[in-house]
VOTI-937990 format. One record per residue: x, y, z of N, C-alpha, C in turn; residue in three letters. Coordinates in steps of 0.001 Angstrom, whole numbers, plus 500000, padded with zeros to 6 digits. Layout:
<rs>
XYZXYZXYZALA;...
</rs>
This chain:
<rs>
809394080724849934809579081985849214810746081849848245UNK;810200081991846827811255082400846211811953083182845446UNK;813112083565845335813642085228844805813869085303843372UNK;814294084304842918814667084171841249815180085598840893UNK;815056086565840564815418088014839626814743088641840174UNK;813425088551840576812601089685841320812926090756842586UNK;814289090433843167814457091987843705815379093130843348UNK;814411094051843492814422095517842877815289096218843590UNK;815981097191843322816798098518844236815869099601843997UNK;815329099952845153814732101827845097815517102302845958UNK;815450104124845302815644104766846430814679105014847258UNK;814661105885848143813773106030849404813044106988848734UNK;812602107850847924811843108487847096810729107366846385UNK;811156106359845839810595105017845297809721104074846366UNK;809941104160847602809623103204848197808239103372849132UNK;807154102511848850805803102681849110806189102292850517UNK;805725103848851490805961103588852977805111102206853488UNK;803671102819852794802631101583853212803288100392853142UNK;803231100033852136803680098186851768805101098181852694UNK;805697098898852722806749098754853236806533097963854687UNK;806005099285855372805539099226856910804761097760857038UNK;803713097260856155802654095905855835803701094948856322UNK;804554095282855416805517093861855511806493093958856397UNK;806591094978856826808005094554858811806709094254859885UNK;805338094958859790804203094036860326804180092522860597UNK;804409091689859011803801090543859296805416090171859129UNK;806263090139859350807848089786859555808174088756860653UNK;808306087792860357808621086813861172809951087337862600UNK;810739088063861299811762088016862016811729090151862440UNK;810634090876862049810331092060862381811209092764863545UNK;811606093787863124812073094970864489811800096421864032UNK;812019096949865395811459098252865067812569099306864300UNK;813678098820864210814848099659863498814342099058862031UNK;813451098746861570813082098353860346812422098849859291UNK;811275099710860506810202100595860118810428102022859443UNK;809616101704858010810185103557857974810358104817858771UNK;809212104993859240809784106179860417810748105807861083UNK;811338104945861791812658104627862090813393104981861161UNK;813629104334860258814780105009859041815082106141858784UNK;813512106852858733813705108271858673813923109252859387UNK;813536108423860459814341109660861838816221109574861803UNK;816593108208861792817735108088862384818446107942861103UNK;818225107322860020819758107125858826819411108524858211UNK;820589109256858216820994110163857013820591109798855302UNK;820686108710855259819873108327853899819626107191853696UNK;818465106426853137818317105178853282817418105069852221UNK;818192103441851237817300103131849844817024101900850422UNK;816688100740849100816212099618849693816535098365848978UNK;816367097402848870816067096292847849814538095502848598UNK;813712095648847576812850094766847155812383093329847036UNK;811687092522847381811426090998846806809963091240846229UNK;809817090871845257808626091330844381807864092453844954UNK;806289092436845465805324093287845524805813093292847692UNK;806467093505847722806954093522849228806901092347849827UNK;807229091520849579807373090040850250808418089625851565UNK;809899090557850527810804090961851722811353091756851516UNK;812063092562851806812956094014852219814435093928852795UNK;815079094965852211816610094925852778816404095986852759UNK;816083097151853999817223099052854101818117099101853573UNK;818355100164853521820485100345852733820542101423853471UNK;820921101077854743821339102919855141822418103553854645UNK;822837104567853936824193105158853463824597106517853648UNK;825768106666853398826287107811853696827130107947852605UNK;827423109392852193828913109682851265830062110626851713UNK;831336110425852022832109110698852604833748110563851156UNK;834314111470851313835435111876850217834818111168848902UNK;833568111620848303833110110773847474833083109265847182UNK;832963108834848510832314107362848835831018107059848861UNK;830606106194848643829059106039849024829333105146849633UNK;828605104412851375828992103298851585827716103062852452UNK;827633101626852990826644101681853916827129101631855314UNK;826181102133856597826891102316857993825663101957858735UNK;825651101658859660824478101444860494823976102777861501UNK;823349103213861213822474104300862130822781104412863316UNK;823229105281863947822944105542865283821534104961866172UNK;821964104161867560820741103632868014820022102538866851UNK;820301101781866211819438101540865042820789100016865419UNK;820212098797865799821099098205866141821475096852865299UNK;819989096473864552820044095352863276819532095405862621UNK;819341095482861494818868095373859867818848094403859276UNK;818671094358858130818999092925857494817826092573856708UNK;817866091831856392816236091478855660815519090951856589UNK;814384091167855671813159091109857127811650090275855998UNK;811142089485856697810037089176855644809753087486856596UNK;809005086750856043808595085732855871809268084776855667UNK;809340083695856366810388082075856162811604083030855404UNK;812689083883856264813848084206855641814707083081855499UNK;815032082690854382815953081191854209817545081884854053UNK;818545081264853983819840081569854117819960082155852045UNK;819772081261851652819218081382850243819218082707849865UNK;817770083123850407817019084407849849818085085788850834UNK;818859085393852015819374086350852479820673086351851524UNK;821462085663850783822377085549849749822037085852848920UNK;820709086320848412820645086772847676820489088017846869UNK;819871088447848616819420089696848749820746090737848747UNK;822343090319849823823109090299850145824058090736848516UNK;823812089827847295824461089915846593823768090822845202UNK;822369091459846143822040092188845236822144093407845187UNK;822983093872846571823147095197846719824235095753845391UNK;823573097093845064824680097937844055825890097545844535UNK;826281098063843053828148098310843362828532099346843836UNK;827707100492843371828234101826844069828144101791845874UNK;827919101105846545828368101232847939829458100213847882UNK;830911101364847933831948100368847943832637099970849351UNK;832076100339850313832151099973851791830803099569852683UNK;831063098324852867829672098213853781830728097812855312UNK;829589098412856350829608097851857753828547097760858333UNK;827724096758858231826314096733858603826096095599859467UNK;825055095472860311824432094479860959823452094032860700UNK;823411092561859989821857092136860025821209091681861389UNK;820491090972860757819014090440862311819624088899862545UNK;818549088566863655819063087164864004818247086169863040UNK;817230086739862481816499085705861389817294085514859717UNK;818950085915859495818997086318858980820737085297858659UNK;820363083978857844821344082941857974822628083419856664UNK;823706084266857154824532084422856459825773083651855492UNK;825684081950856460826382081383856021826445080511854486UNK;825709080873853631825668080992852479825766082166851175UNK;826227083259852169826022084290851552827345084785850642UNK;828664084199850817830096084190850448830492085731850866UNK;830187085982851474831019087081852966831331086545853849UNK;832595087401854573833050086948855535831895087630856222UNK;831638087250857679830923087859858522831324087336860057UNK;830981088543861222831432087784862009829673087803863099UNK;829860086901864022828344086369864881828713087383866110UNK;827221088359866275827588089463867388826280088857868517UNK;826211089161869193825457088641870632824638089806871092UNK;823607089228870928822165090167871944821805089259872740UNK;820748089921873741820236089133874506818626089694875007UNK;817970088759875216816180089029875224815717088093876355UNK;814987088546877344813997088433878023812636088423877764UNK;811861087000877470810450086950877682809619087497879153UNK;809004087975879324808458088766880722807055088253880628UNK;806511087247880548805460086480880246805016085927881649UNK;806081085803882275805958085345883806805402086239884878UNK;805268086138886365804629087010886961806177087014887357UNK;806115088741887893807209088920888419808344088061889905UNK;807966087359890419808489086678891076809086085461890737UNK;808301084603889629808653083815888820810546084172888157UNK;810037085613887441811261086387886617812272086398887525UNK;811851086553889107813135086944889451813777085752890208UNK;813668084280889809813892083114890456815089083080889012UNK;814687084062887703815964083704887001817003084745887068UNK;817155085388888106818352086248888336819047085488889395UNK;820301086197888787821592085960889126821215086125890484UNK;822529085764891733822582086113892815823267087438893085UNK;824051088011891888824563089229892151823920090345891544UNK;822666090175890569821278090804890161820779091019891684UNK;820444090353892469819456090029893719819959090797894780UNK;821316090469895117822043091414895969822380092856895799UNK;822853093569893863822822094562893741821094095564894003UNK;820599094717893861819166095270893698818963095889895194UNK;818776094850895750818472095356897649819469095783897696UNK;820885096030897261821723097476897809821084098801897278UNK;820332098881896361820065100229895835818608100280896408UNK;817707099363897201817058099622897975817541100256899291UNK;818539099834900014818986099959900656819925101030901237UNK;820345101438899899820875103073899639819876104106899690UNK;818425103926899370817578104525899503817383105083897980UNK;817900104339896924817441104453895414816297105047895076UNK;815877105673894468814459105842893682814335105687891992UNK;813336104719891718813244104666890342811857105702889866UNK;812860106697888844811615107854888432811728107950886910UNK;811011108857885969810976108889885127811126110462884543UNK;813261110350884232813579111322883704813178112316882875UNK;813738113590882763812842114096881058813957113476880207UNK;813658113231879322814695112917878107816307113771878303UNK;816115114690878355817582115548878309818212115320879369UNK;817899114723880338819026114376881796819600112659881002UNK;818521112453880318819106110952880065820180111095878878UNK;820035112155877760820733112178876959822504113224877150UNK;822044113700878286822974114135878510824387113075878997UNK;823169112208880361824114111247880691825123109997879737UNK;824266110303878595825110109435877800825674109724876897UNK;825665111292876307826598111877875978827865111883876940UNK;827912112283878374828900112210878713829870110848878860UNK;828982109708878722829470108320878950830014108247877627UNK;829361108314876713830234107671874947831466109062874658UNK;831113110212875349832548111081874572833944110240874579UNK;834142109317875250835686108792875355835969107556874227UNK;834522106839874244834641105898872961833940105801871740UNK;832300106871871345832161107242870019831811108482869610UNK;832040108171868532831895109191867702830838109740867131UNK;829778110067868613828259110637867880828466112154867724UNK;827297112342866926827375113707866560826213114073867024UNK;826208115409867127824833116820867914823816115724867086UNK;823826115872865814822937115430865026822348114054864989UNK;823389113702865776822304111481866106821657111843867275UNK;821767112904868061821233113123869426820007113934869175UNK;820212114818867793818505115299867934817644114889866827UNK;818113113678865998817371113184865413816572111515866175UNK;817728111527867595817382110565868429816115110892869335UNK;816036112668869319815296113169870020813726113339869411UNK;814028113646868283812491113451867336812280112150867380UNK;813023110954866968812264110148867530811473109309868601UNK;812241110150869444811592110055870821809889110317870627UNK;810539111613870797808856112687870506807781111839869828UNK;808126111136868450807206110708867837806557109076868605UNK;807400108600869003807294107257869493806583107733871108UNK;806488108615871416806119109156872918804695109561872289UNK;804553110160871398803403110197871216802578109484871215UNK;802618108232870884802061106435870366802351105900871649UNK;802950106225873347802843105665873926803889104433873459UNK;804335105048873353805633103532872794807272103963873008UNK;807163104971874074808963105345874614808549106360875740UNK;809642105073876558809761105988877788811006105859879026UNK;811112106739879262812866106700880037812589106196881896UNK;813648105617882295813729105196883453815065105714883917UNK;815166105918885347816027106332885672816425105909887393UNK;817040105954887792817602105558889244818508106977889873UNK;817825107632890842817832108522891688818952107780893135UNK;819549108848893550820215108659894701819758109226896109UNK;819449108990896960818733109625897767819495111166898109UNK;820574111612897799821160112939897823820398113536896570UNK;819865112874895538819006113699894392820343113458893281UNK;821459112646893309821745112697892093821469111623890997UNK;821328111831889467820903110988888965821904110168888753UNK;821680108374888971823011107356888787823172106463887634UNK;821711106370887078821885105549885633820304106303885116UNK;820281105796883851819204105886883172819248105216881631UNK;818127105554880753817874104373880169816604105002879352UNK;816432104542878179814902104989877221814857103469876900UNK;813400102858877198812667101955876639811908102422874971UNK;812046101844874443811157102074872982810205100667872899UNK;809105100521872872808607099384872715807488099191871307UNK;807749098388870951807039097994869672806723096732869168UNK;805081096197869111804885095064868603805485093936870123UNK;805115094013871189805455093398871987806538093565872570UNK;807835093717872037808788093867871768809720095134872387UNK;810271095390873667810775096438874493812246096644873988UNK;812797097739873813813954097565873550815128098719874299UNK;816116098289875316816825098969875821817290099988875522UNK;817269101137875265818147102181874702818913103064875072UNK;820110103216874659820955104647875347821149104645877024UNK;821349103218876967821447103756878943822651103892878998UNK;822546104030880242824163105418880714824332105495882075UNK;825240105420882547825577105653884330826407106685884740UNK;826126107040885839827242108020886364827940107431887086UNK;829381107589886704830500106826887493829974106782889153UNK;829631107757889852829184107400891266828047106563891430UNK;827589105763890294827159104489890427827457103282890744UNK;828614103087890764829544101522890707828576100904891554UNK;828901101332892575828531100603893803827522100837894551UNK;826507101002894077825023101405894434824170100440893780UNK;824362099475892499823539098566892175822397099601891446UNK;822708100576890738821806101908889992821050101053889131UNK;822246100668888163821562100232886721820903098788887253UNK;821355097844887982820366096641888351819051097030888801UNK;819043097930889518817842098474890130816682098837888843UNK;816900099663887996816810099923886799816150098935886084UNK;816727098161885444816527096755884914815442096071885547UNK;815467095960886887814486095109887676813279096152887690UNK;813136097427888057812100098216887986811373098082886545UNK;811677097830885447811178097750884268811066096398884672UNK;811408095230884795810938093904884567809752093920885181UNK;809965094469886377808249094236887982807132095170886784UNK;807731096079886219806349096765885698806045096077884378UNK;806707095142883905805889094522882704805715093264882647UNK;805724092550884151805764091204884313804927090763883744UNK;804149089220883455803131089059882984802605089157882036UNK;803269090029881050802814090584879653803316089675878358UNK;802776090198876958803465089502876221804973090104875470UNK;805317091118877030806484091700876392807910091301876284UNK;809012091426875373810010091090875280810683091822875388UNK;812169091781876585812857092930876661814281092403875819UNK;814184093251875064815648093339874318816518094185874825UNK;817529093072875215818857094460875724819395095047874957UNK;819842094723873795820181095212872526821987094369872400UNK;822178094007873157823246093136873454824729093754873568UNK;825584093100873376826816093516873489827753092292873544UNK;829290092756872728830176091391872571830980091881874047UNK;830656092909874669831797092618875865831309091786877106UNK;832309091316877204832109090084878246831003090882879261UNK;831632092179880379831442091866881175830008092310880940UNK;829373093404879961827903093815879373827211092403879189UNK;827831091568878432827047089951878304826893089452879419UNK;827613089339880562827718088556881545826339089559882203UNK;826435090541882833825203091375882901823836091203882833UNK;824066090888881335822303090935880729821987089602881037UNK;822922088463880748822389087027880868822374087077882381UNK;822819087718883326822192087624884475820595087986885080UNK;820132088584884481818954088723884694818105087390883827UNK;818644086468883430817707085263883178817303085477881486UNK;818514086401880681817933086598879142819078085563878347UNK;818373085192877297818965084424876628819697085067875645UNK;821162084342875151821638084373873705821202084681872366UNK;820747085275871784820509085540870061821351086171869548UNK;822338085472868672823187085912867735823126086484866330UNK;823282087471866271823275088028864876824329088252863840UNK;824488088246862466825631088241861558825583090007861036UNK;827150090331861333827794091587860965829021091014860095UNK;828772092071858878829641092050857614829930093338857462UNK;831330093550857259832310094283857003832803094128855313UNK;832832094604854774833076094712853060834063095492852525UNK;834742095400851699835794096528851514836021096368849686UNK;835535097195849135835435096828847749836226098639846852UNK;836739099388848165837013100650848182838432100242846937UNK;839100101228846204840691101252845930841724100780846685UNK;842490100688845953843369100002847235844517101156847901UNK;844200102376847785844798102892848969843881103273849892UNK;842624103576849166841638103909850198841361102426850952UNK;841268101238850523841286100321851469842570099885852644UNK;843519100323852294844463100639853345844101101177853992UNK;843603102320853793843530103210854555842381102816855691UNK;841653101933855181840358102034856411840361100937856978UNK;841991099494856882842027098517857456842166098915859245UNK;
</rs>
């Protein structure tokens, strides 16, 4: 594939949903934070860049703030990046250096198909992790940890139940978990909620949860699945979880029900140790993705946002 001059900037008014959607379809490196209805549920505004007649695609999610325009990554919406066919490091530099000038702050995450080191940004390498579930479930669980194995039969053993929340016990629980470290708003929670709705409709989202035998709820969790492809979302614990093995229980109840399949569970990852240490315990591998930080703001306003 090659880019020469041919990619375009539209706004999201400009941009043919169809062809759009065609091409995160046949995407080598495809996710579901890619798809227009994704975009349109969750970014506040989102344009694009182009590679000819849709070959490949870059989102621009943005926002404007003290008359900034900048780009930010969506709530729930965890990698972006270009998306298309044999993505070469090349065509992602290029794509990279074709964004406008008017977004004079970027903080975005691309994908793991998505080779930055030609792109002349700094960037730094963030960590997900994915489970093939292709195996029969017993197989899967010869790749867990020994402290996967042991938390699990404690929350058998506690008398756990894995059920299937309504949405609002789950979103509650994780509203109360992120108030101390982000900064979501009413508004990522009920545009998180339409997309629920819509993706529930298609049979493609659904919440899990881990019950205490007193009836309180101890973790929970929304699956979104797409194109094979399962993806962890919004889980959340209640501190009187620690020590009940909630969320392992959790985890393993979704693995036993999709053993065998051609599904992939994406945890959605995390750089903290002990979240990494976690997920690679259940037998998921490493995929690293490139996040760039940009600062092209004034220079007091770039003070200001070091």
């Amino acid at each position: 594939m090659q880019t020469n001059s041919s990619i375009q900037y539209l706004t999201q008014l400009q941009i043919d949903k169809e062809k759009w959607d065609a091409c995160m379809a046949r995407s080598a490196n495809g996710l579901i934070y890619g798809y227009s209805f994704y975009l349109d549920h969750m970014a506040r505004h989102w344009d694009a860049l182009v590679l000819n007649d849709y070959e490949a695609v870059m989102p621009l999610t943005w926002n404007k703030k003290y008359g900034v325009v900048y780009l930010y990554q969506p709530f729930c919406c965890a990698l972006l990046g270009v998306f298309g066919q044999n993505i070469t490091a090349d065509i992602t530099r290029d794509f990279l250096q074709h964004i406008p000038t008017k977004f004079r702050y970027w903080d975005i995450y691309l994908n793991h198909g998505n080779d930055a080191s030609q792109a002349g940004f700094s960037f730094s390498e963030r960590k997900n992790f994915i489970l093939p579930l292709h195996q029969p479930y017993a197989k899967l669980c010869d790749g867990f940890s020994d402290n996967i194995k042991r938390n699990t039969k404690k929350a058998a053993q506690l008398h756990c139940s894995i059920e299937k929340p309504p949405l609002q016990l789950v979103l509650k629980m994780a509203k109360q978990q992120m108030q101390d470290f982000a900064n979501t708003s009413r508004e990522d929670f009920e545009r998180f909620t339409a997309l629920y709705n819509y993706l529930q409709q298609q049979n493609a989202a659904i919440t899990y949860g881990t019950r205490a035998e007193n009836g309180e709820l101890l973790s929970s969790a929304v699956f979104f699945t797409w194109q094979q492809r399962a993806y962890y979302i919004l889980a959340a614990n209640n501190p009187n979880s620690r020590s009940t093995g909630a969320s392992h229980a959790l985890i393993n109840a979704f693995i036993r029900d999709h053993a065998d399949t051609d599904t992939l569970l994406d945890f959605e990852g995390s750089d903290l140790p002990n979240l990494a240490l976690f997920y690679r315990s259940f037998g998921a591998t490493q995929q690293n993705y490139p996040a760039i930080k940009y600062n092209r703001l004034p220079a007091l306003i770039k003070w200001l946002k070091k």
